[in-house]
N, C-alpha and C positions, 0 to 999 in steps of 0.2 A: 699184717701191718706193713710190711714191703711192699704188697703189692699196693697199697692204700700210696704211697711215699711216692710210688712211680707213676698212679696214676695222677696226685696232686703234681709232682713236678713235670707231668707234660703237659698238661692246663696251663701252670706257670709259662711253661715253653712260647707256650701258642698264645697268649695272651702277652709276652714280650712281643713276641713275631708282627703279633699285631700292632702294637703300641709303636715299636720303630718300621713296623710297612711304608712304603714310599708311595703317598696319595696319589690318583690316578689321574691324568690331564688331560684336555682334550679338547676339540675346538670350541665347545659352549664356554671353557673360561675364559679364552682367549676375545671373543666378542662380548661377553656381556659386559654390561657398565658396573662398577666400582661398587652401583649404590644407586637404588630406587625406594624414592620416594612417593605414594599415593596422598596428592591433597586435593579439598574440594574441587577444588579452579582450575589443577596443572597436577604434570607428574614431574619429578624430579628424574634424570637421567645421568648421574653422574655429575657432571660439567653443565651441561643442555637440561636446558626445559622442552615440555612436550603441551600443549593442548588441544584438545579435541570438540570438535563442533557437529553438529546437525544441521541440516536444511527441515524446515518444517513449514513451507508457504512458499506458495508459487502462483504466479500473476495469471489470466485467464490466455494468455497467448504469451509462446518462450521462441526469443527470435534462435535461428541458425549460427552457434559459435555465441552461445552466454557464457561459455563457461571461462572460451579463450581466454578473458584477461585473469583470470585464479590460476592457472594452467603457466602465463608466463610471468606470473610474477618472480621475482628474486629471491624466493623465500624458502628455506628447505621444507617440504610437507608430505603425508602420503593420505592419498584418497580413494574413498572407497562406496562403488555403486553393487547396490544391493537389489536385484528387478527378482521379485517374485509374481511368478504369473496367478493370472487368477483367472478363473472358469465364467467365459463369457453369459454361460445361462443363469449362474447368483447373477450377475451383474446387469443383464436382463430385467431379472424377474426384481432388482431392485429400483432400477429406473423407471419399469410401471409404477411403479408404486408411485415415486418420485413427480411422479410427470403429470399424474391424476392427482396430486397433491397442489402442486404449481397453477394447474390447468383448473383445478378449482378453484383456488384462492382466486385467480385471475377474472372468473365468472363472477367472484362474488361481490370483486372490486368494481365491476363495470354492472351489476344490478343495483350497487349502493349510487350510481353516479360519481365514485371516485375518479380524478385523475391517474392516466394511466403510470404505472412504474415500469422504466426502461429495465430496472435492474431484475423484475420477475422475467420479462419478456425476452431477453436476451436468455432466460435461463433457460425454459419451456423452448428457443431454439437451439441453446446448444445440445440440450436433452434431447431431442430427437433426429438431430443431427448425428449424433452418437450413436443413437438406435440404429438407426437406419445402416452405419456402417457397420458397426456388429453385427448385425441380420446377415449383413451380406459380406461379411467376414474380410472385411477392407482395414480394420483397425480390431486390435485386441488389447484388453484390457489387463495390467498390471498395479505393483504396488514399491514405488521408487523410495529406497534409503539414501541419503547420500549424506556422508559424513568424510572430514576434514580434518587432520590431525596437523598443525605445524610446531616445529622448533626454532629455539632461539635461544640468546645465552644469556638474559637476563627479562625479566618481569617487564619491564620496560618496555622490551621491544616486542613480548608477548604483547603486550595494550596495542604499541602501536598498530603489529602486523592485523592483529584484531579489528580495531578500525579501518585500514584500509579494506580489510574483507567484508568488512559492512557497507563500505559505503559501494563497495563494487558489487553487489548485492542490490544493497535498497537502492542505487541508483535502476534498477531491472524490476524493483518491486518483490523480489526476493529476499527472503529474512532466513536470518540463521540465528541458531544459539547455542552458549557452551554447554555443555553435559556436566552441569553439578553435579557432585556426588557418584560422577558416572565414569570418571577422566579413566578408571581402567579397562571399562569396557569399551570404551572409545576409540582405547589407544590398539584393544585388540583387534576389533571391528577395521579398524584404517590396516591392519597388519595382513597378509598374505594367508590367511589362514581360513579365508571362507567362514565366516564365524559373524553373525548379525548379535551383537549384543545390546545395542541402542533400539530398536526395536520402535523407530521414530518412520513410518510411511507415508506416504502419499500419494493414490493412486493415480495414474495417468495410462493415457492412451497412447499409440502406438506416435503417434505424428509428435507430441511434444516430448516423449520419451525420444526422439533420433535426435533430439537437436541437443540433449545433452552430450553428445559424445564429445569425447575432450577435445580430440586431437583435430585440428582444422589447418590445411593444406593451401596457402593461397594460387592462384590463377594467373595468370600474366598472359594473358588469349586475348586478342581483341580482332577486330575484323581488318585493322591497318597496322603497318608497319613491317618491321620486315622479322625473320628468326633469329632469337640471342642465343637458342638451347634449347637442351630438353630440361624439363625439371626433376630430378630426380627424385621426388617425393612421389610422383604419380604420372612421372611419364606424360604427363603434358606438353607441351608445345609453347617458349615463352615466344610470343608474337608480342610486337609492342614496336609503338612510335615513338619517340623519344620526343620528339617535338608536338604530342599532345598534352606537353605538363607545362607548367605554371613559366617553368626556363628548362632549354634542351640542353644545359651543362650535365657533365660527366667526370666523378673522378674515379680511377682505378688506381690501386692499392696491391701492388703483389712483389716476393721477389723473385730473382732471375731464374728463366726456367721454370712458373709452373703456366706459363701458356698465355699471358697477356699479350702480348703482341701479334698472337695466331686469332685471339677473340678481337684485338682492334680490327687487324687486317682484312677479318671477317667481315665484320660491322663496317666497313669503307665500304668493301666490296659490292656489299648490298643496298646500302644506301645510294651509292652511286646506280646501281640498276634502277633506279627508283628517279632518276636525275637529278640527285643533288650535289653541289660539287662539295671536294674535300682538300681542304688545306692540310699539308704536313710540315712539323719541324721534327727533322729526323736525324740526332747525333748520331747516329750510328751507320747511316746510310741502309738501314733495313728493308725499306719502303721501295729500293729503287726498281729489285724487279716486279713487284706490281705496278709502278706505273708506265712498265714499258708494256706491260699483259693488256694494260686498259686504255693504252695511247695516251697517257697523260705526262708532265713536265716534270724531268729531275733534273732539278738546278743544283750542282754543287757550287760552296761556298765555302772559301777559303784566301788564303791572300795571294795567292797565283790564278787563281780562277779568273776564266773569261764573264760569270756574270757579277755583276755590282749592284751595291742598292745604297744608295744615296741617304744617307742621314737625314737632311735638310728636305725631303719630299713632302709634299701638302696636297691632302685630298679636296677634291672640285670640288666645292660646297653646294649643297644640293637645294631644291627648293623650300624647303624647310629651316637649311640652316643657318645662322648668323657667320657671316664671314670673320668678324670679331673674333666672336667666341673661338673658332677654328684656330685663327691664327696666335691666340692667344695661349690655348691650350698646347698645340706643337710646341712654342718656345715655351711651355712649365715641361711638358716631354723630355727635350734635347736638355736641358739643364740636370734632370735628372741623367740621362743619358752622361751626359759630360761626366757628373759626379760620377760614375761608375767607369769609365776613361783615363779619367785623371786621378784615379785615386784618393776622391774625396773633398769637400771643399770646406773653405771657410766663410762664416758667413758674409763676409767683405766680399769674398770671390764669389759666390754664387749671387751677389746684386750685379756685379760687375757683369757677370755671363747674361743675367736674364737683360741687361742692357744691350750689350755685345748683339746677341744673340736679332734684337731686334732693330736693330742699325743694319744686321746683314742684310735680310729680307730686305729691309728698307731699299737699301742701295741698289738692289735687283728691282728696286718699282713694284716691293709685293708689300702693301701695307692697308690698311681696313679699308680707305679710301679707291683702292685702287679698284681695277677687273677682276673679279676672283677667275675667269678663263682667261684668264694669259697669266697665272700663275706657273701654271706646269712650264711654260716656255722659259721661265726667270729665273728657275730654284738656284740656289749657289750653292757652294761648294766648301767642304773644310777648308780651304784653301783663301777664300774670301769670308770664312769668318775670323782665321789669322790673321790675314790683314789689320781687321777693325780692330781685333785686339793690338795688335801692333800700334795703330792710333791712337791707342788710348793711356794714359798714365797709372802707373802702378800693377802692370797686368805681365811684368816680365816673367815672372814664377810662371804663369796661363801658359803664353807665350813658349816658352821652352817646355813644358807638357804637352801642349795641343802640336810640337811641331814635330813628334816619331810619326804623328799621322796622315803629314800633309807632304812630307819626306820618305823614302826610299820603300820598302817593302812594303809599310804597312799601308801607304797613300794609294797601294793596288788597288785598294777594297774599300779605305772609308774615304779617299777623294776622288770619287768617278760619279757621274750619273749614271741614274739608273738603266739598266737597260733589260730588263729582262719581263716576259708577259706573264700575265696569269689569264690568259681565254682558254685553259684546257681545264674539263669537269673537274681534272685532279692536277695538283700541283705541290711536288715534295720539295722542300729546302733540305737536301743533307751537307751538316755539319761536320762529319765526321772528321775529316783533312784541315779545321779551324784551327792553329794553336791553342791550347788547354789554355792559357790564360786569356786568351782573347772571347772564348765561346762565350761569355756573358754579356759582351759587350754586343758581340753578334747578335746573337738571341733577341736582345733589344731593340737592336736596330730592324731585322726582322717582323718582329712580332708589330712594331709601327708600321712598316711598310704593309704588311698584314691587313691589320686596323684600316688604314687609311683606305684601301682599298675594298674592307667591307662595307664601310662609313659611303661609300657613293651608290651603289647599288642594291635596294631592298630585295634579297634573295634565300631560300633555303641553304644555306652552307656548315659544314663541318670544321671548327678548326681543332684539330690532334697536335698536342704538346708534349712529347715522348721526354721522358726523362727530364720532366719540370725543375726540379732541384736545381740545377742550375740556375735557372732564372732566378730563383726563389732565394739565391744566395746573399745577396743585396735586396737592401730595402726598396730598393727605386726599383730593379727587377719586379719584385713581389708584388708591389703597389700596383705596378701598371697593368699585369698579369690580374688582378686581382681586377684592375679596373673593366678591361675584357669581359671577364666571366660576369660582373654583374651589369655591364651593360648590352650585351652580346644580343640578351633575349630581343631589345630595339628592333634590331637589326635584323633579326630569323639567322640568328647562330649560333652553335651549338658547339660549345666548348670541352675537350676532352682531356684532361688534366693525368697524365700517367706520369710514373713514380713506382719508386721500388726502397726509396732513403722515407719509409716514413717515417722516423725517427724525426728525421731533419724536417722536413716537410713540417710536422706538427707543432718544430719548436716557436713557429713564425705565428703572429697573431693573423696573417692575410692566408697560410696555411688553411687556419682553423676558417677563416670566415668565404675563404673558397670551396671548403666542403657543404659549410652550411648553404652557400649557392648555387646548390649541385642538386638537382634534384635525380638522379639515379646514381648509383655507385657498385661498382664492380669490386669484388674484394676475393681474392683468387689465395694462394696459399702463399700462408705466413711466416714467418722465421720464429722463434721461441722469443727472441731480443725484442721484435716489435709487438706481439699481442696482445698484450696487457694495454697499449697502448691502443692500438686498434680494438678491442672490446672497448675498454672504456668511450674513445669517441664515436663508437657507433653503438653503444648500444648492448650489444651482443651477449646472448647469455650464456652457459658454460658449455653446452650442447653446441651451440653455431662456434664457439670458439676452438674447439677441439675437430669439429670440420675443418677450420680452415688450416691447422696444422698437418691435418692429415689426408686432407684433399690433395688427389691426383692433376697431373697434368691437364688444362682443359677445366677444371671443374671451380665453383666458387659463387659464394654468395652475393645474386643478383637485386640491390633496390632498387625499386622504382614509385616515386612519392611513400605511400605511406604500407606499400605490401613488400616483400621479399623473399625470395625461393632459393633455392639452390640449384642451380644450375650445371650441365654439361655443355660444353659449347662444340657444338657437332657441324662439321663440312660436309660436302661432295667432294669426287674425287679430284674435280677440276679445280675446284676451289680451293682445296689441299695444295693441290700442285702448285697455284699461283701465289700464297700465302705462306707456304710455308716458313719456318724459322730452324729447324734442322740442319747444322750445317753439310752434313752430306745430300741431304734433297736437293739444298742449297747450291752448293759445289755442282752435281749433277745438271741442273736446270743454267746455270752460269757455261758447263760446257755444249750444251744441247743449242744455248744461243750462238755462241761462237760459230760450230757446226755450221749450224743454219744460214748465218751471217757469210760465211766463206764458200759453202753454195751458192749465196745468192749473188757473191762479187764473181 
């Protein structure tokens, strides 16, 4: 009886032991979802929905890259190809069969006098077209599954995503359909597990069976233009002209430090080996030792500096142009120009200026009427559009604004005529020594002078706008900037819009519609603060956006119209040397000229 007691109470024992054991955890709880649901049309995952599809029909010919647009849609999914081979000799000895069955009917159509059927005769040659490569072991014969599971977090968007997948399908001729009653073998089949439970085939041959592969690499090789990089997808070569698209605008997108100014620098360098010339605005004076490498003009521009550029300058009107029009457009220019001057106008005062503005002309003998070649001999001066304001009633506010500029320091720079050339292939404006408040004003003044002088001669040229923001800071900046890029292409010009404030950049509507002008775009690596914004306006899906965060110096998503790669942007040594942006290479190459320089004295 004791022993009976001791052996029930250690059962007792072991049976608490049990009941308070502490359950065992591990990482399957930690993944799996809350709660699965199997219904006919969907499986329930928790939170997410899951559905599963088949391909069951496929068109008599499948282009290269069908599958691309499934591949980049937005939509979370997983997909799964299932190629069981199959023994060329059934396959053979089935197509005899096949072909004597065709080849008969086809006899028997043409002893009755029937009109011929394209749809047997196209059969009878794809059939022994087949043979013949099987024979000769050129193409081998399989049995292609392909099924598609996607998620989403409501039914809803289950329909929607479903339709889009139809109609990118049957727009190919391609049909698909859900797996009723099948959603869990479906779901396992799309899962990582080698496991064919949909058991939906279609046999194909080896040439349309390659064109399914998902993954598609584009190209940017042409036989002209000069090198942007290697592409790091496949080690290709981007060769490409920029001036074989619709407009040879450019904007670049990156911030400081992952290598943009080493990929412009680049790109000058080689374009100019090609003879094109290159215009620079350069705030930072980056540019200067390349244009002393390549003999080309660095103008600095500041309020001490010996070169000037005249506000009031007007390009020769060419045989095409209306002198009108020219002159007309300059004073809507300078009006805007003033307004960002003077700190803004009212609209009293901006009739008053576009008045003003055209008495000054006047008074120098430059008016529609006149020679449009004895204009450059006339231009006047801030100095003489003071005056007329002076002459005119209610213009004293102008008058004491317009007169820091036609007085002491600042009349160094906006009341002198122009003097300085542009006949060298390269020609940099550095800005850097402007006053901070004045650089917009600059910039404007510039960017006309610019203009005015692409506007006379039809030529291939480059203009580089380094650190755009500026400009973009004002509307009449923006505008005119904006005007540029979209008229440029007229002209064979090719506008390059660099920037690092995208932020700023995109708040501006001429921001957004200078991109959209832009047929290539360089986007180099990003800050966390702007990416959301840069995916959103280009596009980019979570894969290219995690590039760009994590992309190296040099490296960075290249468009050009409607392809895009990723890019490395690779030099020579010598082209290194002349480019660089390091400030110790930098420094180095600064003493190496001195050297040289005191040698040579």
């Amino acid at each position: 009886m004791k022993l009976l007691d001791n052996i029930l109470g250690k059962k007792e024992k072991d049976l608490t032991g049990q009941i308070f054991k502490e359950e065992s955890f591990d990482v399957k709880d930690i993944i799996a979802p809350p709660y699965i649901g199997v219904l006919q049309d969907h499986i329930k995952l928790g939170e997410r929905l899951a559905k599963s599809f088949f391909v069951f029909s496929y068109p008599r010919y499948l282009n290269t890259g069908w599958f691309s647009p499934v591949i980049d849609l937005n939509t979370p999914m997983d997909i799964s190809f299932f190629i069981h081979p199959v023994s060329s000799e059934l396959i053979l000895k089935k197509l005899r069969k096949k072909v004597t069955e065709v080849s008969s009917e086809l006899l028997e159509r043409e002893e009755k006098g029937l009109i011929r059927d394209p749809a047997l005769e196209t059969a009878y040659k794809d059939i022994e077209s087949l043979r013949d490569n099987l024979m000769t072991a050129q193409e081998k014969m399989f049995r292609l599954g392909l099924y598609i599971t996607i998620y989403e977090t409501s039914e809803k968007e289950l329909r929607d995503t479903e339709l889009t997948l139809r109609s990118i399908f049957e727009s190919r001729l391609i049909y698909i359909k859900p797996a009723l009653f099948k959603q869990k073998e479906g779901f396992i089949s799309c899962n990582p597990y080698g496991m064919d439970l949909i058991n939906v085939h279609t046999p194909m041959d080896t040439a349309p069976l390659s064109t399914c592969f998902p993954f598609i690499c584009f190209d940017l090789s042409s036989n002209e233009g000069i090198l942007y990089g290697i592409n790091r997808h496949n080690n290709s070569l981007v060769l490409f002209d920029r001036f074989s698209l619709e407009n040879a605008n450019m904007v670049v997108f990156a911030k400081s430090g992952s290598g943009k100014s080493f990929a412009i620098k680049l790109e000058i360098l080689r374009y100019l080996m090609q003879g094109i010339d290159c215009i620079i605005v350069d705030p930072e004076n980056e540019y200067e030792f390349l244009a002393d490498a390549v003999g080309g003009a660095f103008l600095k521009i500041s309020l001490t500096s010996p070169n000037h550029v005249n506000p009031f300058d007007l390009p020769i009107p060419g045989p095409d142009d209306n002198p009108a029009d020219i002159l007309r457009s300059n004073v809507i220019n300078l009006v805007g120009l003033l307004r960002i001057m003077l700190g803004g106008l009212t609209p009293e005062e901006d009739s008053i200026l576009d008045e003003a503005l055209t008495q000054t002309y006047a008074v120098r003998d430059i008016t529609v009427d006149s020679d449009p070649q004895t204009w450059v001999n006339n231009i006047p001066l801030m100095s003489d559009f003071e005056e007329i304001l002076q002459s005119m009633t209610g213009t004293d506010s102008l008058v004491k604004r317009i007169g820091k500029f036609t007085k002491g320091t600042f009349a160094d720079f906006f009341n002198q005529q122009s003097n300085i050339s542009m006949d060298k292939s390269l020609v940099v404006f550095g800005i850097r020594d402007m006053e901070e408040s004045l650089r917009p004003i600059a910039l404007y003044i510039i960017m006309r002078y610019i203009w005015n002088i692409v506007r006379q001669k039809l030529k291939k040229r480059l203009l580089v706008i380094d650190e755009a923001w500026w400009l973009m800071q004002s509307p009449d900046g923006a505008s005119f900037l904006f005007g540029i890029v979209k008229r440029g292409r007229k002209y064979w010009l090719g506008v390059t819009t660099i920037t690092q404030d995208v932020a700023d950049f995109m708040k501006s509507d001429y921001g957004k519609a200078i991109i959209t002008n832009s047929s290539l775009q360089l986007l180099m690596k990003q800050s966390t603060a702007d990416i959301d914004s840069v995916q959103k306006t280009f596009q980019l899906t979570e894969q290219e956006k995690y590039l760009l965060l994590g992309a190296a110096v040099g490296e960075g998503l290249f468009f050009a119209g409607k392809k895009h790669v990723f890019l490395s942007v690779v030099a020579s040594q010598t082209e290194t040397q002349i480019i660089t942006t390091n400030p110790q290479e930098v420094l180095q190459n600064r003493e190496a000229k001195k050297n040289l320089e005191s040698a040579q004295n």
